[in-house]
N, C-alpha and C positions, 0 to 999 in steps of 0.2 A: 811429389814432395813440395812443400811451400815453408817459407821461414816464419815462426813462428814469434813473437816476445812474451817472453815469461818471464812473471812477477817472481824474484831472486830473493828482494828483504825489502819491509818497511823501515821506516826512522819517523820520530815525530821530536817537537819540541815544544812546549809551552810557556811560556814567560811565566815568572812566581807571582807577581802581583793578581789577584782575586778581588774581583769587584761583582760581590755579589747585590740583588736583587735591594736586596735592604738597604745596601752602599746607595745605592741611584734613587733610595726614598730621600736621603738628606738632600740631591744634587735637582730633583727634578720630582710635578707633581704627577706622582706613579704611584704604584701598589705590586709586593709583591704577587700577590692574588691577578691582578692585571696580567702582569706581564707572564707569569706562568699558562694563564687561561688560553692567552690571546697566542700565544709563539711557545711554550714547554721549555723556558728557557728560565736559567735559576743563576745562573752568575755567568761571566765570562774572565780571559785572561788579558791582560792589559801588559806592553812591553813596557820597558822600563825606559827613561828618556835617553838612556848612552845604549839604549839596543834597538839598531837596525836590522832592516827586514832582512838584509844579507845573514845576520847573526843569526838569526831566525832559522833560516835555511840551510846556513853552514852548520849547525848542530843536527838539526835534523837530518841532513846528508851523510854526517857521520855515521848515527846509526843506523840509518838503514843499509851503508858501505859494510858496516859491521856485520849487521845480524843477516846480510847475504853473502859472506865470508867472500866479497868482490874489494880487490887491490884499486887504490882508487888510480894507477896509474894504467888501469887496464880501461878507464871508460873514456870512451869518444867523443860523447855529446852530454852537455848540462841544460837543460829545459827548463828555465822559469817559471811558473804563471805565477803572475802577481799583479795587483793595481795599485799598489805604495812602492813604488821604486826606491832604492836608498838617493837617486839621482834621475832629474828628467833623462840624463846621460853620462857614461856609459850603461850599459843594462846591469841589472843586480846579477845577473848570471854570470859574468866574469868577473866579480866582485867573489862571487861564491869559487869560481872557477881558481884564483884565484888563492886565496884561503882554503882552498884544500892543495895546494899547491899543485895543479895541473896546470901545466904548459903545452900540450898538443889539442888535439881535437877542437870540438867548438864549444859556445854557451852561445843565448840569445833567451830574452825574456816574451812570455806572453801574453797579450792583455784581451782577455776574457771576462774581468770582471769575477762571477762567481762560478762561472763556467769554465774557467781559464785553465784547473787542472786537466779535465776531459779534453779540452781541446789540444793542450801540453802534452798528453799522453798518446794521442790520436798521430800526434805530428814524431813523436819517438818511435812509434808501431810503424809507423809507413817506412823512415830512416831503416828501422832493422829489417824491413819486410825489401828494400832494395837491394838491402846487402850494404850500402853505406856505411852504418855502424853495428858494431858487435856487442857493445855494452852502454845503457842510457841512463844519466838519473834524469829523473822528473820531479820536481817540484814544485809545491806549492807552497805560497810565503805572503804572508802579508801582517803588516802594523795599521790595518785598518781604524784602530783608536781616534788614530791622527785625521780621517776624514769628515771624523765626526761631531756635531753641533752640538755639543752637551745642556743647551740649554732646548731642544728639539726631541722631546719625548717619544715623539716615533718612531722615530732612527736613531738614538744612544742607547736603546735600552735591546739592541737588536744583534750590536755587533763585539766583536773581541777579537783578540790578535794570535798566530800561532806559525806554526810550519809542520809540515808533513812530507815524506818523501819518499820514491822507491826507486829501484835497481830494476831495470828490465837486461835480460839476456835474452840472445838468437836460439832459437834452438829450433830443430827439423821436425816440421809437422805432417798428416800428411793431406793437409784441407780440410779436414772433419771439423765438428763439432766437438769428438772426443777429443781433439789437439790438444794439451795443453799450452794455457798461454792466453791473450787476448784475442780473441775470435773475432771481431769487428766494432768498431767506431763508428760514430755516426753526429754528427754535428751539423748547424741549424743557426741562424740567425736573421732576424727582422727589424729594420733600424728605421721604420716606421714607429716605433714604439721608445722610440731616445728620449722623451723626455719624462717618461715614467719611474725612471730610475737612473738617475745621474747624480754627477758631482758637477756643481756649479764653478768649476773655474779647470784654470789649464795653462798652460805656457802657450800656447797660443790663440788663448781668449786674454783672458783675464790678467795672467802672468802670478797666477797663484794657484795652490791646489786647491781650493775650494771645497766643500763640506759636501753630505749628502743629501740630495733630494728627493724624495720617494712617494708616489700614489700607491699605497701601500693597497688598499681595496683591488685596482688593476693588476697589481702583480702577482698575487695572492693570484684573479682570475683567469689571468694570460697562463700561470708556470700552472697550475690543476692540469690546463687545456694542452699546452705543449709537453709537457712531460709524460702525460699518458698516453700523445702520440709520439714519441721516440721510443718510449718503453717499447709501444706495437711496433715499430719497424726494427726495433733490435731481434725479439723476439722471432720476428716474421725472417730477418734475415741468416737466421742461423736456425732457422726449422725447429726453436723451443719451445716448449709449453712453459706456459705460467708455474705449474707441479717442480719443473725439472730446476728453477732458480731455487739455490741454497740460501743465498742471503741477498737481499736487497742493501746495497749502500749508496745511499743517495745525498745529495749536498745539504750540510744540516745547516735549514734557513728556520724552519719553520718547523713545529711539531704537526700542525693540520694538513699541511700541505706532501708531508714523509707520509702522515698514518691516510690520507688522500691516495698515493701512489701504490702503496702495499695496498691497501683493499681493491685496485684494479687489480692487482695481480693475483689476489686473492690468499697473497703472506700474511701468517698471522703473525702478533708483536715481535713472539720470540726470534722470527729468521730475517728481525731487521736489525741493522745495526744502527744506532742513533747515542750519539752526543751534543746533540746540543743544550740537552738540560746545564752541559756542564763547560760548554764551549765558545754557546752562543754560535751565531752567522761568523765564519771567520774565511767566509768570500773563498776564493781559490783553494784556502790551506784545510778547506772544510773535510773533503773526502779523503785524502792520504789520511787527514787525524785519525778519520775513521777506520779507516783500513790499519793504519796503524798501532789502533786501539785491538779490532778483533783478533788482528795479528799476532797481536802479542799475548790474550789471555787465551791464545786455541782455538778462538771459535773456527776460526780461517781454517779449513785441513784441504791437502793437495787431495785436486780430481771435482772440488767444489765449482757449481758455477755462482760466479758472482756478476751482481747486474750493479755498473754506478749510472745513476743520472744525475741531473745538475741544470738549473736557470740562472740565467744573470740580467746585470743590466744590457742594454743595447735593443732589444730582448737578442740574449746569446742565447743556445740550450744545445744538449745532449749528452751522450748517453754510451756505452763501452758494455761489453762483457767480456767477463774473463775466466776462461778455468785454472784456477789455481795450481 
């Protein structure tokens, strides 16, 4: 017997504001047709200036507390991942902690970058897998807007703001593959590669948060190259065939780089999940949206295996399966 985490309920949240594709022709020189071609990305969400990234999170936390009918004074641990803090400090996780009114257990934020949920989730599976905790949210949050150069065509026309979240519970597996719940994590990082994909300031550079920086051509060529090696070692580590994955959910940066990873695995469109037409790169909060999204229209049904992967900057990467 081994402790397993299983995915309980999603929540998602997304700011009202819509800045679509057309919006960013007045602001900067683009084209619809561009930015669709180049990234499959057709608007995103933009928070509102009195909405912090905790706001973000704490709604989203709600419903997925809700739609996994879990008491939120039964959970032990709250899991960040975020790279727009409401604060250099304390962490947005007991801001959120906080606002759902929990006074025990812990919170702590995680910075990953775009990879940040994977990693957040990775580090709540190990917790439950000790017996330390019994109920985890995880989330992912971010007002990414705020990092952004808007007179910098590369990177404003790429990102949007949002939050997603889920419920893990312990439950008794019995080491199989058939277990339901999250089957293995795997995480990866190379900081050789830090200045590909960075924000140009910091509290202990600059003393400002600074914008994004991006060689977008090398990230493009690093996340193809790394992504389709964690896909192989998830696979490899849980004795799967490419056949036996239900859906791919992978972090929605790019449309080439998603319809890139499903052709290694040899998933055709339909058993991929993707929002970014409609979500843009929203960094950490990218994958719960998703999960959140399938979740709630059905597609998600228990006993599925679902595969997420995910690149960030640093270069971070990896990768989770999970049977639903």
């Amino acid at each position: 017997m081994m402790r397993r985490s299983v995915v309980l309920g999603c929540g998602s949240y997304l700011p009202s504001t819509i800045l679509t594709n057309h919006d960013l022709v007045k602001r900067v020189d683009t084209s619809d047709e561009w930015i669709i071609r180049r990234t499959g990305i057709k608007q995103r969400h933009i928070a509102a200036p009195d909405e912090k990234t905790s706001d973000l999170g704490t709604k989203a936390a709600l419903e997925a507390l809700k739609r996994a009918n879990v008491d939120v004074q039964s959970l032990d641990a709250i899991i960040v991942a975020t790279t727009t803090p409401d604060n250099t400090f304390p962490s947005t996780a007991v801001r959120i902690q906080a606002n759902l009114g929990l006074t025990h257990g812990f919170a702590f934020d995680v910075q990953a970058v775009c990879s940040g949920f994977v990693y957040a989730l990775a580090l709540a599976d190990n917790f439950i897998r000790l017996g330390q905790v019994r109920h985890a949210l995880v989330i992912g949050a971010e007002t990414f807007s705020r990092l952004l150069d808007w007179k910098d065509r590369t990177t404003c026309v790429l990102f949007g703001d949002g939050a997603g979240a889920v419920v893990l519970g312990a439950s008794e597996g019995q080491g199989q593959k058939s277990d339901r719940g999250i089957l293995s994590t795997h995480l990866h990082s190379d900081g050789r590669y830090y200045n590909l994909l960075y924000a140009d300031g910091g509290p202990g550079s600059t003393q400002t948060t600074g914008t994004i920086k991006m060689e977008g051509q090398e990230v493009f060529r690093h996340a193809v190259h790394y992504l389709s090696q964690v896909v192989d070692e998830v696979l490899d580590a849980n004795q799967l065939t490419p056949q036996e994955i239900d859906w791919l959910v992978p972090h929605q940066a790019n449309q080439r780089i998603i319809d890139g990873t499903a052709k290694k695995l040899g998933l055709p469109p339909e058993r991929v999940v993707r929002t970014v037409a409609e979500h843009a790169n929203t960094s950490a909060a990218s994958i719960p949206l998703a999960l959140a999204a399938a979740d709630k229209d059905g597609r998600l049904k228990k006993g599925q295996i679902v595969l997420l992967d995910a690149m960030g900057g640093g270069f971070t990467w990896g990768a989770a399966a999970i049977r639903w």
